[in-house]
C-alpha positions in Angstrom: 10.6 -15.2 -30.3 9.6 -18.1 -28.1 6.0 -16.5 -28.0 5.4 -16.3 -31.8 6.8 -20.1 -31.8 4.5 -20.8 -29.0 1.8 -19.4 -30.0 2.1 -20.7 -33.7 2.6 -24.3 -32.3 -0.8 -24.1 -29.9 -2.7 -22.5 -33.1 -1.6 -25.2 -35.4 -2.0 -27.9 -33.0 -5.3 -27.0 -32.1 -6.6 -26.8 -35.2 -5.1 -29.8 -37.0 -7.4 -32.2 -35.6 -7.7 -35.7 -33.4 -4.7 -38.2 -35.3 -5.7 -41.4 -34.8 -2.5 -43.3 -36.3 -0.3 -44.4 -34.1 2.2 -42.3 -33.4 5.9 -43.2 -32.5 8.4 -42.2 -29.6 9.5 -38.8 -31.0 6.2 -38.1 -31.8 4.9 -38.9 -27.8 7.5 -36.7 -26.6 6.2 -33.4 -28.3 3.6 -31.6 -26.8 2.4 -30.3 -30.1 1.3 -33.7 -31.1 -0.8 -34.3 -27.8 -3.3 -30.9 -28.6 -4.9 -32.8 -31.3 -6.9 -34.8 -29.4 -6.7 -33.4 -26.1 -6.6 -29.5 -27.1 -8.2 -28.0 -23.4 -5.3 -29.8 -21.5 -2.7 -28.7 -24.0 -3.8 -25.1 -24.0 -3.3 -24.9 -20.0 -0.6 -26.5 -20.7 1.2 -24.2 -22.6 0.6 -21.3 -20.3 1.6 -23.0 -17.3 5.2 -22.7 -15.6 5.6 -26.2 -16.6 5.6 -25.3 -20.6 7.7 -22.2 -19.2 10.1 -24.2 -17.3 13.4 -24.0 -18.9 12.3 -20.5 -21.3 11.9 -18.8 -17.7 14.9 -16.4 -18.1 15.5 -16.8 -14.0 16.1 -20.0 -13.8 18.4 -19.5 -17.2 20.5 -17.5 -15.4 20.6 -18.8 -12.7 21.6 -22.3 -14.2 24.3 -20.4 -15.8 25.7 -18.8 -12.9 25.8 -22.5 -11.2 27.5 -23.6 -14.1 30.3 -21.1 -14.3 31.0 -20.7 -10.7 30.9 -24.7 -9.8 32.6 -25.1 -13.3 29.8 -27.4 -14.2 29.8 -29.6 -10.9 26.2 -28.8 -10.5 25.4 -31.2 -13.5 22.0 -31.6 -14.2 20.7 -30.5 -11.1 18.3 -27.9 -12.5 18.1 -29.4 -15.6 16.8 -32.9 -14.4 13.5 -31.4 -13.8 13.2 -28.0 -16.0 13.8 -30.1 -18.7 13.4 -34.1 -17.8 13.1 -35.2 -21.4 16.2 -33.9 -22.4 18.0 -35.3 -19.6 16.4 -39.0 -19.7 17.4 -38.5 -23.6 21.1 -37.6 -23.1 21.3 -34.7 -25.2 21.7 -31.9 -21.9 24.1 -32.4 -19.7 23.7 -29.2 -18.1 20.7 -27.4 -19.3 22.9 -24.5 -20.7 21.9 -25.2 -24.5 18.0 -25.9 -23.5 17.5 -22.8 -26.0 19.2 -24.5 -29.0 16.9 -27.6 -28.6 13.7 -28.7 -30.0 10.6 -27.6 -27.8 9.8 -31.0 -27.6 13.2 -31.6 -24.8 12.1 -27.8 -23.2 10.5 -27.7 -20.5 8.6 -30.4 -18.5 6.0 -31.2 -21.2 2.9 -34.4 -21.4 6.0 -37.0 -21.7 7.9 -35.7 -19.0 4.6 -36.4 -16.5 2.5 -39.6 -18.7 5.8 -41.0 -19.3 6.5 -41.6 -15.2 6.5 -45.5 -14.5 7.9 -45.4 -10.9 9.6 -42.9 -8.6 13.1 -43.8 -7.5 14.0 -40.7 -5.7 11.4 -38.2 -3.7 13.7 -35.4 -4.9 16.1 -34.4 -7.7 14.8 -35.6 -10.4 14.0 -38.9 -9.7 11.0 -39.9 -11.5 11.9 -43.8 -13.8 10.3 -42.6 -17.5 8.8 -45.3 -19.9 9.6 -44.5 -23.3 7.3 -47.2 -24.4 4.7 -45.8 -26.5 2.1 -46.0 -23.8 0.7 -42.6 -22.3 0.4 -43.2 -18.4 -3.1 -41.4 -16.7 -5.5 -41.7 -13.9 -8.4 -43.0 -15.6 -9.5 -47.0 -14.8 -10.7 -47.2 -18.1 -9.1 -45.7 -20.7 -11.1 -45.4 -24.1 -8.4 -47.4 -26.2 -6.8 -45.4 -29.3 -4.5 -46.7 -31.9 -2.6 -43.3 -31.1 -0.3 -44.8 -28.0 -1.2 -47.3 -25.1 -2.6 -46.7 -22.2 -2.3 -47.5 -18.6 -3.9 -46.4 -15.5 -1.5 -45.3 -12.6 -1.6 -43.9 -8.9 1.2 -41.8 -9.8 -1.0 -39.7 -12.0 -4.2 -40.1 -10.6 -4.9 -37.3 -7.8 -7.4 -38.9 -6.1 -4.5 -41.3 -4.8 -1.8 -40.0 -2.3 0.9 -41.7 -3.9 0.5 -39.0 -7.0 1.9 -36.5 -4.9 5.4 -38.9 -5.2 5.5 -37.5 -9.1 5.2 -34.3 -7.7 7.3 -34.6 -4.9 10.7 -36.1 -7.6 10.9 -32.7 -8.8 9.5 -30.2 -5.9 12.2 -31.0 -3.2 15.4 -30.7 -3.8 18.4 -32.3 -1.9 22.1 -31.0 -2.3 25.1 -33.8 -1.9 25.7 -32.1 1.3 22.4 -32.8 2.7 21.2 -29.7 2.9 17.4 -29.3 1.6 16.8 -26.1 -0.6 13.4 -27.1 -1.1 11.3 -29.1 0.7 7.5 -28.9 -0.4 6.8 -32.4 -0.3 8.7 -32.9 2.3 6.8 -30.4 4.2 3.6 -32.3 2.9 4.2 -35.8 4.3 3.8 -34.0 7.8 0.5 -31.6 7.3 -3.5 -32.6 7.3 -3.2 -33.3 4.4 -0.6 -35.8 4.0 -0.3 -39.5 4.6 -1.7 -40.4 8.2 -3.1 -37.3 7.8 -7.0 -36.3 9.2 -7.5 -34.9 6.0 -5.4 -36.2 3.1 -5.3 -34.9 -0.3 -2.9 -35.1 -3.3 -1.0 -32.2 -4.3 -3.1 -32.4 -7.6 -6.3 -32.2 -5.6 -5.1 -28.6 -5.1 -2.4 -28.0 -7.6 -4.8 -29.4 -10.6 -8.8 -28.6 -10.2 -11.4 -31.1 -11.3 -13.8 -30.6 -13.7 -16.3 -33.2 -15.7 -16.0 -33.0 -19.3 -14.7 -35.9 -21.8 -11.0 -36.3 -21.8 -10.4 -36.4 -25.5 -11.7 -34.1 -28.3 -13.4 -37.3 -30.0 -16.9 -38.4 -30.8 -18.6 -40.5 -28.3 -15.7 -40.1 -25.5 -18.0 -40.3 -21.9 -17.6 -37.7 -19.6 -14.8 -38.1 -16.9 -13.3 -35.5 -14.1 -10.7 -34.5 -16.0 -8.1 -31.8 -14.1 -6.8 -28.5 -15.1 -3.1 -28.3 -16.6 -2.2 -24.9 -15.2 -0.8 -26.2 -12.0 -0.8 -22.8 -10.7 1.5 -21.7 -7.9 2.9 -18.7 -7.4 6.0 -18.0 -10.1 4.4 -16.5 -13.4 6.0 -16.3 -16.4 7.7 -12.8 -16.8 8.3 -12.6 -20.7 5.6 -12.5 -23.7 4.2 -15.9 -23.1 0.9 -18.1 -24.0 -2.6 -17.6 -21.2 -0.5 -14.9 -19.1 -4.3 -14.0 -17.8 -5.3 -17.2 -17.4 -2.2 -18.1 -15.5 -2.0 -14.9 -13.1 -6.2 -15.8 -12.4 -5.3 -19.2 -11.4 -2.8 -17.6 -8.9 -4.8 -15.0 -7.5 -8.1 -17.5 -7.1 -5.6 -20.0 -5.3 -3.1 -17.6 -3.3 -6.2 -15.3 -1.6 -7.7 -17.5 1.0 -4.3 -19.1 1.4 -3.8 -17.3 4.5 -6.2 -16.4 7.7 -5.2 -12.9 9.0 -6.4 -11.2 12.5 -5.6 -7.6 13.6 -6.5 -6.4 16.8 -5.7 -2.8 18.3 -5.8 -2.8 22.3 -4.9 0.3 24.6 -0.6 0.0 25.4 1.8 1.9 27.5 2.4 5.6 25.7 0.0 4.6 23.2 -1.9 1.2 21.5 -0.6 -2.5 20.7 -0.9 -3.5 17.1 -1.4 -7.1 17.0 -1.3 -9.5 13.5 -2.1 -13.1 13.7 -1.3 -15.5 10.5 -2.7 -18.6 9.7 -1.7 -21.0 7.0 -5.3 -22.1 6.7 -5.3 -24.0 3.3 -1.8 -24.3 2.0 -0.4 -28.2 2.3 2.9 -27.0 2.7 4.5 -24.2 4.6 4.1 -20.7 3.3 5.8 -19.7 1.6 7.3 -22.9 -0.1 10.0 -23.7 -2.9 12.1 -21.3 -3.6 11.5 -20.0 0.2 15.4 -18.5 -0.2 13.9 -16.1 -3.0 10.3 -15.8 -2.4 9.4 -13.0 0.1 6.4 -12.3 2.1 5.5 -9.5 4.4 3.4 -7.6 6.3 2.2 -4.1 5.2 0.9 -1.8 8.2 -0.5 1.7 7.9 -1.8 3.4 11.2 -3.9 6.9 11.0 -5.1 9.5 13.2 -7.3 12.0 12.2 -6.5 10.9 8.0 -2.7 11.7 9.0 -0.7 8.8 8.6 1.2 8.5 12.1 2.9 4.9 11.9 3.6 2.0 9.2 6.1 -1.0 9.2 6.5 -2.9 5.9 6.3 -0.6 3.4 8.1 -0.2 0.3 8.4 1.2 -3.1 8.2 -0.1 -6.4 11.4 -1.4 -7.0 13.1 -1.6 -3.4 14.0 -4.6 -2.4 12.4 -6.4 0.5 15.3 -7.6 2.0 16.9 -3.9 2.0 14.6 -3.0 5.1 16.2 -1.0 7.7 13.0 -1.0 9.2 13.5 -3.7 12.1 9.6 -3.6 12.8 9.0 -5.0 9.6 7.6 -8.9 9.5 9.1 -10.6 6.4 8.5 -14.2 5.4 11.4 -16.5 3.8 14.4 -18.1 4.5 18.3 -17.4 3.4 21.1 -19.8 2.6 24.2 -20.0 4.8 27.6 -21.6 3.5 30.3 -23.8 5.5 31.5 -20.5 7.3 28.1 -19.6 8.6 27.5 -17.0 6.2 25.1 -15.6 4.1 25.0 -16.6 0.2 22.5 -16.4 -2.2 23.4 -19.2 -4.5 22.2 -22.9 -3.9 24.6 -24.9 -4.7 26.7 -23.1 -1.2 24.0 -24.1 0.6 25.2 -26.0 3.9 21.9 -24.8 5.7 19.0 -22.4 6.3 17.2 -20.3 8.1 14.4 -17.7 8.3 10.6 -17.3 9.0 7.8 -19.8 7.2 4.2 -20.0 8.4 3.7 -23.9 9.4 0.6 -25.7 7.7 -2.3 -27.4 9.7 -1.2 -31.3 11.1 -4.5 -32.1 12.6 -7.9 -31.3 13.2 -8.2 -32.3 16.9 -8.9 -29.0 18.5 -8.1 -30.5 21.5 -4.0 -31.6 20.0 -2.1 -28.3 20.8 -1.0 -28.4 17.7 -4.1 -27.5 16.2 -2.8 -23.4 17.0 -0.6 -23.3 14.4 -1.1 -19.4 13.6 1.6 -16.7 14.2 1.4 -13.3 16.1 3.6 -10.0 16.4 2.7 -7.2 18.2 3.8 -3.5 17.7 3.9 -1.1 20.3 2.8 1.8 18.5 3.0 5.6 20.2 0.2 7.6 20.0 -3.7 6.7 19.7 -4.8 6.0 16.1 -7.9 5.8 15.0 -7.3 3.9 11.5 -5.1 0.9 11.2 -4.9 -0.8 8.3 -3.2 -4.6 7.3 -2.1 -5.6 3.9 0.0 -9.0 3.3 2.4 -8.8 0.3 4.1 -11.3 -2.0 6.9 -11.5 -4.5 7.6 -14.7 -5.7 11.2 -14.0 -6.9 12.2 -11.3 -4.4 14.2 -8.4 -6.2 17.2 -8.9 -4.7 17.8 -12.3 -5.5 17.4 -11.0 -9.1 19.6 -7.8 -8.5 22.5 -10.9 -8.2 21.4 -12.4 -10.9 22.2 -8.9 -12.8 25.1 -8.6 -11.3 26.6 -11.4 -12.5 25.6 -10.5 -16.0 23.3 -13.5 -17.1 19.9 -11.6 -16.1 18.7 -9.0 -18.6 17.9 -5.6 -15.8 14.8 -5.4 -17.7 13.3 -8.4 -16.6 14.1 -7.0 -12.8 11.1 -4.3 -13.6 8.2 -7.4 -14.5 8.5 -9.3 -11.6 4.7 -8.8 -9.8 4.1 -8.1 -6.0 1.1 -10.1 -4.9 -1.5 -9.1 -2.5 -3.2 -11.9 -0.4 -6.5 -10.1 -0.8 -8.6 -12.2 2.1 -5.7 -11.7 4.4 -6.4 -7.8 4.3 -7.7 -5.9 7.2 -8.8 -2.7 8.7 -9.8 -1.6 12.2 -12.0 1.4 12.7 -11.5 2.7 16.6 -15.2 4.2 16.0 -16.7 0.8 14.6 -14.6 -1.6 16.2 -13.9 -0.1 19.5 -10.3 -1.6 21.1 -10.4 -5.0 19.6 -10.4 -6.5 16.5 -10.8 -5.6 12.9 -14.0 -7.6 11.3 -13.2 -10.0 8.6 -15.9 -8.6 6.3 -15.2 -5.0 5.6 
């Protein structure tokens, strides 16, 4: 249902043409009215986890599960930034009737980013909206249009760090107890790339890829570097929803040289040593990030002798969960929550802290800083003399488990459990050939 309305909304919005009236509050706060004029941006839009944000039928559940087990102490928590508009507007307190509302308060739509006139708060929600009537941008020098206002802002203009602070309100996420359940901003402010950083960049300079082209479907607009509105990640939308292609080749173009991989194979005691090395080479943020309780990484190994498969760590079928592996070989990437007691939970709102495995991002450049090694290695001490080993690196950006308790609670449909995608960080693979390679290391190349 929310495709057909989705899909009938971008059709009809795209082909009703550029209003130039001016165009009141209500009207500013619904997407639909933005593709008129600015139909590329709308369209990515629309198929991006932002337009998805409070359809997603995870974080639904999830919300509701919050909801019912804090007996609605958890507020607007998830709400405040799955769907900001209808927050700032008063008319969801807790994000459990998002469904029932128009898709202009769904969601974190145009308003919900153009409307930003200061950060209060680098988490939670804490972006200060101007419901003005002037869209907010990046551009110096806005063509003017009888449509809205316009004002240039760093907030929205990726080329200045303090962008990433619009980013940073809703990607981090603080509980009252202090305990951070995400932290990708956070993690930010300390990489390369952040402030003070040898290299800094703006999460948009990753998160939102330049291109020249006019900003505006109008006559005469000049040509500007204008930024694409996928702001791909790594969750995808798992129902019937608008640019699923385009949104799944945005991930895989930005999640496959994410990570560096080595894999060397040297002579050991009783047979060889299997060694792994990963490098969070590009990511500004650890890896994985957000979610980190609920996204799993891990590392797939296959060893051969002869074409007979002799050893592997970190496999597993379609449909076992990651975090069921009896396997203690097996290198998994992620974190869990632990409550008061010091034990395990998988809802947030226990949270009192965390731990697990992420792979730390780059802090400088200085080859001569020790921190400039930042890559992780595990060795296996494999029996045996195989001939073949191969390395694959595998992703689920909701791991199964977290939505088996999601089931179990009875707010997840069980079919939904059967869409969620495994990922494979294609550049990271490897494969070591004892008769090309000789004890040593896999090439990069084959």
């Amino acid at each position: 249902m929310h495709l057909v309305a989705a899909a009938v909304a971008l059709a009809a919005a795209v082909a009703s043409g550029c209003d130039r009236e001016a165009l009141d509050a209500a009207s500013l706060r619904d997407p639909a009215t933005c593709a008129s004029c600015h139909p590329d941006q709308y369209r990515e839009w629309a198929g991006s986890m932002h337009a998805h944000a409070s359809d997603d039928p995870v974080f639904l559940a999830l919300n509701r599960v919050g909801q019912r087990m804090t007996d609605g102490a958890i507020g607007n928590l998830c709400a405040g930034c799955h769907a900001p508009a209808s927050v700032a507007a008063g008319i969801s307190a807790d994000g459990t009737d998002l469904g029932d509302l128009p898709r202009e308060y769904r969601g974190v739509g145009c308003w919900a980013c153009h409307a930003i006139d200061d950060v209060a708060a680098l988490h939670n929600g804490g972006m200060v909206f101007a419901d003005d009537g002037v869209e907010r941008g990046g551009i110096g020098d806005p063509v003017p249009t009888p449509a809205h206002g316009s004002k240039a802002t760093a907030l929205l203009d990726g080329r200045a760090l303090r962008s990433s602070d619009a980013c940073g309100a809703c990607h981090d996420v603080v509980l009252g107890n202090g305990t951070a359940v995400e932290a990708t901003y956070a993690e930010w402010t300390h990489t390369v790339f952040g402030p003070g950083g040898d290299s800094p960049l703006s999460c948009a300079a990753c998160h939102m890829v330049g291109r020249d082209a006019p900003a505006a479907d109008l006559p005469g607009m000049p040509v500007r570097r204008v930024h694409e509105h996928t702001f791909a990640g790594v969750d995808v939308a798992l129902e019937p929803w608008p640019e699923k292609d385009a949104q799944r080749a945005a991930i895989d173009r930005d999640l496959a040289g994410t990570l560096g991989a080595r894999l060397c194979v040297i002579p050991g005691a009783g047979g060889v040593e299997v060694q792994v090395t990963l490098d969070n080479q590009q990511a500004g943020h650890a890896f994985p990030s957000g979610v980190t309780h609920a996204r799993r990484v891990w590392v797939e190994l296959t060893a051969r002798s002869g074409g007979v498969e002799v050893w592997r760590s970190g496999h597993f079928e379609p449909g076992e969960p990651v975090d069921t592996a009896t396997d203690p070989t097996t290198w998994v990437l992620g974190t869990r929550f632990l409550d008061v007691d010091g034990v395990e939970t998988p809802w947030v709102w226990l949270a009192a802290a965390i731990d697990g495995e992420l792979l730390p991002p780059a802090v400088t450049n200085d080859r001569n800083d020790p921190r400039f090694y930042h890559a992780v290695t595990r060795t296996w001490a494999v029996a045996g003399v195989p001939d073949e080993v191969d390395l694959a690196v595998r992703m689920e950006p909701i791991a199964l488990q977290a939505l088996d308790g999601l089931i179990a609670e009875g707010e997840l449909d069980p079919a939904i459990r059967d869409l969620m995608p495994r990922f494979e960080l294609t550049r990271a693979a490897r494969a070591w050939r004892q008769d090309l390679d000789g004890w040593g290391c896999a090439p990069a190349n084959r």
